[in-house]
KEBA-190661 format. One record per residue: residue number from 1; x, y, z of N, C-alpha, C in turn. Coordinates in pm, whole numbers, plus 50000, padded with zeros to 5 digits. Example, Ala and Ser with C-alpha at 12.3 -4.5 7.8 and 13.67 -1.06 7.14 Angstrom:
<atoms>
{1,{51319,49431,50780},{51230,49550,50780},{51320,49670,50780}},
{2,{51285,49775,50708},{51367,49894,50714},{51290,50003,50787}},
</atoms>
This chain:
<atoms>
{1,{93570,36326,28238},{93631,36457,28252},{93624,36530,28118}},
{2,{93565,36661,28099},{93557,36750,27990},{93687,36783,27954}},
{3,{93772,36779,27839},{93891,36852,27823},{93871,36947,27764}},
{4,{93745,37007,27661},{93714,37142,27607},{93586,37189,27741}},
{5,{93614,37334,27739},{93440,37408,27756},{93420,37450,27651}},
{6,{93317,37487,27630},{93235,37549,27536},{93137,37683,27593}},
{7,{93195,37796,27566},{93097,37889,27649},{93076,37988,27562}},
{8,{92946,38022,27532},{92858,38106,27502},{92783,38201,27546}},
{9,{92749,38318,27520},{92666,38419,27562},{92545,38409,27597}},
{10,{92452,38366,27459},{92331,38384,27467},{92307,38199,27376}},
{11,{92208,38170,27456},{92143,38056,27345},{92146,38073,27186}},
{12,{92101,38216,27149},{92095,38224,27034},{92273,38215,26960}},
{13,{92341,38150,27038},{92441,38129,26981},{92504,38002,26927}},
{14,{92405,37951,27037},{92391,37789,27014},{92380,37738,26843}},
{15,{92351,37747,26763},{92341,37696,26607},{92479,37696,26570}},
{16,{92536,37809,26595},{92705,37795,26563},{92758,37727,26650}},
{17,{92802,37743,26774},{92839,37735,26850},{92839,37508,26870}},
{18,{92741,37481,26775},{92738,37380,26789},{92858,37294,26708}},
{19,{92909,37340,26623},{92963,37346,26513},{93120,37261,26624}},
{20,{93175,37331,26712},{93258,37304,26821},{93241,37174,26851}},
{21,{93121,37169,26920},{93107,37060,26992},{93063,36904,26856}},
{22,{93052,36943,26747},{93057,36862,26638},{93192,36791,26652}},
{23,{93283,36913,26594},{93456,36920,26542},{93497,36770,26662}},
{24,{93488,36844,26781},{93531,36772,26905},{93448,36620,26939}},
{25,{93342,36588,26835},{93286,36493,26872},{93333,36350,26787}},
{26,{93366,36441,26635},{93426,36384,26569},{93570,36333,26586}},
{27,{93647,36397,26714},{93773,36359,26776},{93757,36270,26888}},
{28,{93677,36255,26936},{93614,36165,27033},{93694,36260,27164}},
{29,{93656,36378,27183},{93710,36486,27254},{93613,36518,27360}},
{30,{93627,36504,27492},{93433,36499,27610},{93499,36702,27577}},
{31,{93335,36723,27590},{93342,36873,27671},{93217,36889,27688}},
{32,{93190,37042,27805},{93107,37058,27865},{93034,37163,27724}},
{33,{92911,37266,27758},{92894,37311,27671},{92794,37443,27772}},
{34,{92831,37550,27809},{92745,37641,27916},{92713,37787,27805}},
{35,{92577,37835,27855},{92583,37993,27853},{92595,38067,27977}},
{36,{92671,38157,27965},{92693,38286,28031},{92743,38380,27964}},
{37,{92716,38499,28043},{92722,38617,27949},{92874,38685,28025}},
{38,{92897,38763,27995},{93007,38877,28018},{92929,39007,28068}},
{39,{92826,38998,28006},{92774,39166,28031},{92631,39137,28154}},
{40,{92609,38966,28093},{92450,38987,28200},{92518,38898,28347}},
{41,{92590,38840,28309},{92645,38746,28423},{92781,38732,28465}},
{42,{92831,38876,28471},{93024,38865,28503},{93075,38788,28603}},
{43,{92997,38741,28700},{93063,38714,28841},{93027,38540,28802}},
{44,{92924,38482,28746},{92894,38327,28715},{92964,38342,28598}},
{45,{93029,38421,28523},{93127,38366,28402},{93253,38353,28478}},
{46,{93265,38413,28576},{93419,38378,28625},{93465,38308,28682}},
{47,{93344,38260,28744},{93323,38152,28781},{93342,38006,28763}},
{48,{93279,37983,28671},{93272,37915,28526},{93367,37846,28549}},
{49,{93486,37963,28483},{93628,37980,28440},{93726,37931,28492}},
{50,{93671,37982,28632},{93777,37929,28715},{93776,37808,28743}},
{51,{93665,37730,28758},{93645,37596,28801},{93688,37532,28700}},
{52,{93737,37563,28545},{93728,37479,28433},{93833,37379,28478}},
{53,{93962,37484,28515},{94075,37395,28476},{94069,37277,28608}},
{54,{94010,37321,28743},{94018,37224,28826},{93929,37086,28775}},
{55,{93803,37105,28663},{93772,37001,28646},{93844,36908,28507}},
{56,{93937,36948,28501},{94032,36890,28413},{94007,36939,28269}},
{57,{93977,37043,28238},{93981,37138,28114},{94060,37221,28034}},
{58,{94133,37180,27951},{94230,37191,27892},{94228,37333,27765}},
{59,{94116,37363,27722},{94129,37437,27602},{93972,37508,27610}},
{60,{93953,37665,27620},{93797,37688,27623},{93818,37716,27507}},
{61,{93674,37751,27424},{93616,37797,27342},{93514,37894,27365}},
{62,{93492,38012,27341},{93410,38129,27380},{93354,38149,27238}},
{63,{93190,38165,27242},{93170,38253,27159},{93068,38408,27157}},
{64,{93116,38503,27081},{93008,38563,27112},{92987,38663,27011}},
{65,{92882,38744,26940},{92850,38838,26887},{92865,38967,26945}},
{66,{92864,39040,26865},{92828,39218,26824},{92981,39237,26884}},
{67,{92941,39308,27007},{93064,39352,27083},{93182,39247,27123}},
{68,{93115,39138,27156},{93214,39035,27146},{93255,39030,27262}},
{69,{93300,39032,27388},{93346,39025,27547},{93413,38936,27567}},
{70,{93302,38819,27551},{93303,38702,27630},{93469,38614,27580}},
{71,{93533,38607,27481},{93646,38547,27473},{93746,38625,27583}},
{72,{93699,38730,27583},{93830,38818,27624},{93811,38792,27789}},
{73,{93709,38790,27814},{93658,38817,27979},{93730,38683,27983}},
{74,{93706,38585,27937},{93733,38436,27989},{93881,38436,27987}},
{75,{93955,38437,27934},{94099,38478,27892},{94167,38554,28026}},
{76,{94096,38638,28032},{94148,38790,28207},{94166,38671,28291}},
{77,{94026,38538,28263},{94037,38478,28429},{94082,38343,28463}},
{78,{94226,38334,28347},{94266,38209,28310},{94420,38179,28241}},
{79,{94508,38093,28250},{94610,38069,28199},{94583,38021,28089}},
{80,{94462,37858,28072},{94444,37825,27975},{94405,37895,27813}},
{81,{94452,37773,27721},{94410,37867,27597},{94251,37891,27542}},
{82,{94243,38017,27549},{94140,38015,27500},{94113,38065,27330}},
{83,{93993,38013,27257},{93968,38041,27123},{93825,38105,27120}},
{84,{93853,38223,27035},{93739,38299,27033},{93665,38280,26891}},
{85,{93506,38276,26903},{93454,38244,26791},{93356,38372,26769}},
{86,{93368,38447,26664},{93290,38594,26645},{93188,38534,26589}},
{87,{93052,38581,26636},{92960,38516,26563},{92895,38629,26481}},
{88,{92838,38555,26386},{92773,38687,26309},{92614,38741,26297}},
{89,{92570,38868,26341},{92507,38922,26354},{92513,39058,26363}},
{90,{92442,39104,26383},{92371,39262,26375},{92444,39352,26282}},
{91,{92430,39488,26271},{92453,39567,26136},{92567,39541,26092}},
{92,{92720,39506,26129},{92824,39472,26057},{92813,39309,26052}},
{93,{92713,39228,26104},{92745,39100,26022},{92877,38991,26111}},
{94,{92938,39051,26172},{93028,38966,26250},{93185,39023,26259}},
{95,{93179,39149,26156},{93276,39195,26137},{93331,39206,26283}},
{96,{93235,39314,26370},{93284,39413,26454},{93286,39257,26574}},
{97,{93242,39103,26565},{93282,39082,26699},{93415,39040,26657}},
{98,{93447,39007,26493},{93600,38976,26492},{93668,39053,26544}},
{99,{93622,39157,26540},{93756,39269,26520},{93784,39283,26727}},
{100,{93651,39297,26780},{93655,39289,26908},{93759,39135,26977}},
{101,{93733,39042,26897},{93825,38927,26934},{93955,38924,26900}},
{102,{93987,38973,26791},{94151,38983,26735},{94213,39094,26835}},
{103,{94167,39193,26879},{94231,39286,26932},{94258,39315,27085}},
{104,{94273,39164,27128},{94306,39159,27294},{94473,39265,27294}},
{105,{94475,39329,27456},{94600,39403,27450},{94673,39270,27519}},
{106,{94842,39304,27518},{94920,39240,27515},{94917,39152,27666}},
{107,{94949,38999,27664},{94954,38934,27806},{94839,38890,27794}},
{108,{94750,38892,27729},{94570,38790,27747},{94569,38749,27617}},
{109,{94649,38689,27541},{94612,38625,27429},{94473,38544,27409}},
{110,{94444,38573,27291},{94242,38470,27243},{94323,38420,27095}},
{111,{94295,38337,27049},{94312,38231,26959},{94152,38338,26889}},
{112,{94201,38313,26711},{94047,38369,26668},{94030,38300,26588}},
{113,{93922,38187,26565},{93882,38207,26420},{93777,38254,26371}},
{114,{93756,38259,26203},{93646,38323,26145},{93527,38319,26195}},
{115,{93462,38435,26128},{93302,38446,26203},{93237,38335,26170}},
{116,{93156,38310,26266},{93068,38160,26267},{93197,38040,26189}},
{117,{93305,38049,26252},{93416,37924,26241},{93419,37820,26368}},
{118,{93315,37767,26435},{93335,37742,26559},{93360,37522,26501}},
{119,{93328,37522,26415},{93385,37384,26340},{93506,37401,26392}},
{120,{93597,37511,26288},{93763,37514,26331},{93778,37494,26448}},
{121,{93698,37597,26566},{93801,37582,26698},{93740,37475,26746}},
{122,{93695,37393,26715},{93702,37231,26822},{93776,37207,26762}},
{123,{93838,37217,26619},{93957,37148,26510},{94077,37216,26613}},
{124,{94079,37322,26624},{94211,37363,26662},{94220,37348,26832}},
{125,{94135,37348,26906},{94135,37278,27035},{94153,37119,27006}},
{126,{94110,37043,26961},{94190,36916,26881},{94322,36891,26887}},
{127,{94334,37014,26849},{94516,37045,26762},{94628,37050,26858}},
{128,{94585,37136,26962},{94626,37141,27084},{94598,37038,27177}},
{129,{94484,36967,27229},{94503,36889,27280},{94634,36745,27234}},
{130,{94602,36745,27088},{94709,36648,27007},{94849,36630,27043}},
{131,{94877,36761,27126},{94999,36776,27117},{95043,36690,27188}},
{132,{94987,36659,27316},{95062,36556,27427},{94926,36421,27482}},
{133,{94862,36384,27339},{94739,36293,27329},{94779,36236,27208}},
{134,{94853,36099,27198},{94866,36013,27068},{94717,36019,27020}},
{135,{94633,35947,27046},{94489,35909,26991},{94391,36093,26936}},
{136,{94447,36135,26997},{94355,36270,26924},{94417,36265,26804}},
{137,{94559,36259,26829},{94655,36321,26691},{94584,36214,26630}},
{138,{94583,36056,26621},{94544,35995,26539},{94368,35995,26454}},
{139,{94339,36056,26545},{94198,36037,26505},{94200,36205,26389}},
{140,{94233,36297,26458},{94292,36389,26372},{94361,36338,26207}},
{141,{94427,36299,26204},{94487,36221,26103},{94430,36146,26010}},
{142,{94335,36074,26055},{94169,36000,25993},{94061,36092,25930}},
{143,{94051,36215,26061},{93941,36299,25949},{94018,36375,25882}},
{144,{94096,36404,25855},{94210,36516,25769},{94218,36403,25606}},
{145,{94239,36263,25646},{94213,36179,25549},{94099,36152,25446}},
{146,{93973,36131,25580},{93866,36155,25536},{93836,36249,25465}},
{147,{93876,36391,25488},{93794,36545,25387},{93930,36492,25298}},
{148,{94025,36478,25235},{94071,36446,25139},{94029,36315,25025}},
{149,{93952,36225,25085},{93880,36155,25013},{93753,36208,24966}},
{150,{93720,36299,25071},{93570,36372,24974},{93602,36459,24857}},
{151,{93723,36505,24876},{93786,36606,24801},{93767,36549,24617}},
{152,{93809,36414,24653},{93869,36355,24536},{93738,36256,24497}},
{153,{93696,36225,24563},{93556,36178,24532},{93453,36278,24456}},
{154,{93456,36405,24478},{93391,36508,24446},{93468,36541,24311}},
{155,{93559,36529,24260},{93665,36582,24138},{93626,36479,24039}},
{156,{93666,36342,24078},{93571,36282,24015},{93411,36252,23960}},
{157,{93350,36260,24025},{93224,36326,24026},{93209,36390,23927}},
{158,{93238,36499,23943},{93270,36624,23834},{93281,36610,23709}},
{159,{93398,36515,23685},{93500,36497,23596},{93363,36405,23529}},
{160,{93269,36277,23562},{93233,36251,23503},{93100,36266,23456}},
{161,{93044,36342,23549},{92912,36379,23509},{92929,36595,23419}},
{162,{93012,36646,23439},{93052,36709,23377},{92965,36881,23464}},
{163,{92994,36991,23413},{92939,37077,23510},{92793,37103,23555}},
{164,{92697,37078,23415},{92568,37109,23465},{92509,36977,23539}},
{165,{92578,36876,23526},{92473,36748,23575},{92510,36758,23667}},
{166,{92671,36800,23750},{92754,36774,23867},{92658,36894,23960}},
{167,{92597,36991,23914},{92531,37108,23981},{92397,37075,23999}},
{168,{92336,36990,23924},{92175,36974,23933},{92194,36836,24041}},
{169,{92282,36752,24007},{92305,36624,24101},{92311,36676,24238}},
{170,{92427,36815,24275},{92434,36861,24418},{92319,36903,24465}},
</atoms>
């Protein structure tokens, strides 16, 4: 049983978008991973959507560029939480799908993170699943450990090879 979706617009979203299904792999978290569009395919995104939660799907993840839709469309056709990932492209760069994702009107809440942040939202679909899943929280707890040992592994590093060797070494 998938407890994340993963839904995307266009393939070309796929490079980020993978980033999710990383986060969540590293939690030992199943999810599915689909494109559909909002603008080319409204009636098979709602689709989608609707079937998520009957197949035991707990948390979507949407991502999408420019105009940005697709978090919001998925959100209209659902209780579950959804997290929107702005991806970045065309003349503003990712600005304008943030801004399209932060600005749902009131009663359809989207979860946002940063442009091309789709690492975070399997982290924060994680987060949420954690809540009523001992073993996510724990495994959560392990990689949160883990990037604090790189942290300090890396300081050291530093500390002894000093700045230019620590930069030519990276």
């Amino acid at each position: 049983m998938q407890k994340v979706l993963i839904l995307m617009g266009s393939d070309s979203d796929l490079t980020v978008m993978k980033g999710a299904a990383d986060a969540l792999a590293e939690c030992g978290i199943s999810y599915e991973i689909r494109i559909s569009s909002a603008h080319r395919t409204p009636e098979r995104t709602a689709q989608i959507v609707k079937e998520a939660e009957a197949k035991g799907v707990k948390v979507i993840i949407a991502g999408a560029g420019l105009a940005a839709h697709l978090p919001g469309v998925v959100a209209a056709y659902t209780t579950l939480p959804v997290i929107g990932v702005p991806i970045q492209g065309g003349a503003l760069s990712g600005v304008d799908a943030l801004y399209a994702i932060v600005q749902m009107p009131k009663g359809i809440p989207v979860a946002t993170v940063a442009v091309n942040g789709a690492y975070n939202a399997g982290l924060l679909a994680a987060e949420m699943l954690a809540i009523a899943d001992q073993d996510v929280k724990e495994r959560l707890v392990q990689l949160r450990r883990r990037m604090a040992e790189e942290v300090e592994r890396k300081d050291r590093s530093l500390a002894e090879l000093g700045i230019e060797n620590y930069l030519v070494k990276k």
